[in-house]
N, C-alpha and C positions, 0 to 999 in steps of 0.2 A: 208120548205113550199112545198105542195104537187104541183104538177103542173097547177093540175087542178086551185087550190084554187087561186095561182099566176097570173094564165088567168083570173080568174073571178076578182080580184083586180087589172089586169090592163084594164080590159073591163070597170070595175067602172070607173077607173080612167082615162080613157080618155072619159068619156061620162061627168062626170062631167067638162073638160077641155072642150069639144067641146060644152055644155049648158051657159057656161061662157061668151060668145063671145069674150074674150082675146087673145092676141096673145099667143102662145110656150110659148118667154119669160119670159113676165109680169104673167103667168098665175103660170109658174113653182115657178115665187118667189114668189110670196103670198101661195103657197100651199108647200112650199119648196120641191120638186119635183125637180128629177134629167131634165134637158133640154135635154139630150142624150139618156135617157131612155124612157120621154114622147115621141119624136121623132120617138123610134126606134117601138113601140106599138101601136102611131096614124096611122102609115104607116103600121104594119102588120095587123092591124085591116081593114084597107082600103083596102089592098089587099085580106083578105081576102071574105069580103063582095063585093066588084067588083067579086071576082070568082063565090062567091054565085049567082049574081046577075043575071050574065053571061050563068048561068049553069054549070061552069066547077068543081063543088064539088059533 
């Protein structure tokens, strides 16, 4: 998988996790979704958009 296309499946896939209102946990199992991997993508997404936000991109 391309890089790109990988970003844009975990952009989906944590915007669908964070529409949910679920926790990590409970969310990752009903979507069988790695809980290390949701983790590591809700937090580079969040950094990244705090940067945006900031100005610093």
């Amino acid at each position: 998988m391309s890089e790109e296309k990988n970003l844009k499946m975990w952009r989906d896939i944590v915007e669908q996790f964070k529409k949910s209102g679920q926790n990590q946990t409970q969310w990752c199992k009903n979507n069988n979704v790695n809980l290390r991997s949701l983790n590591k993508w809700y937090n580079y997404f969040k950094k990244i958009t705090k940067r945006h936000k900031t100005g610093f991109l």
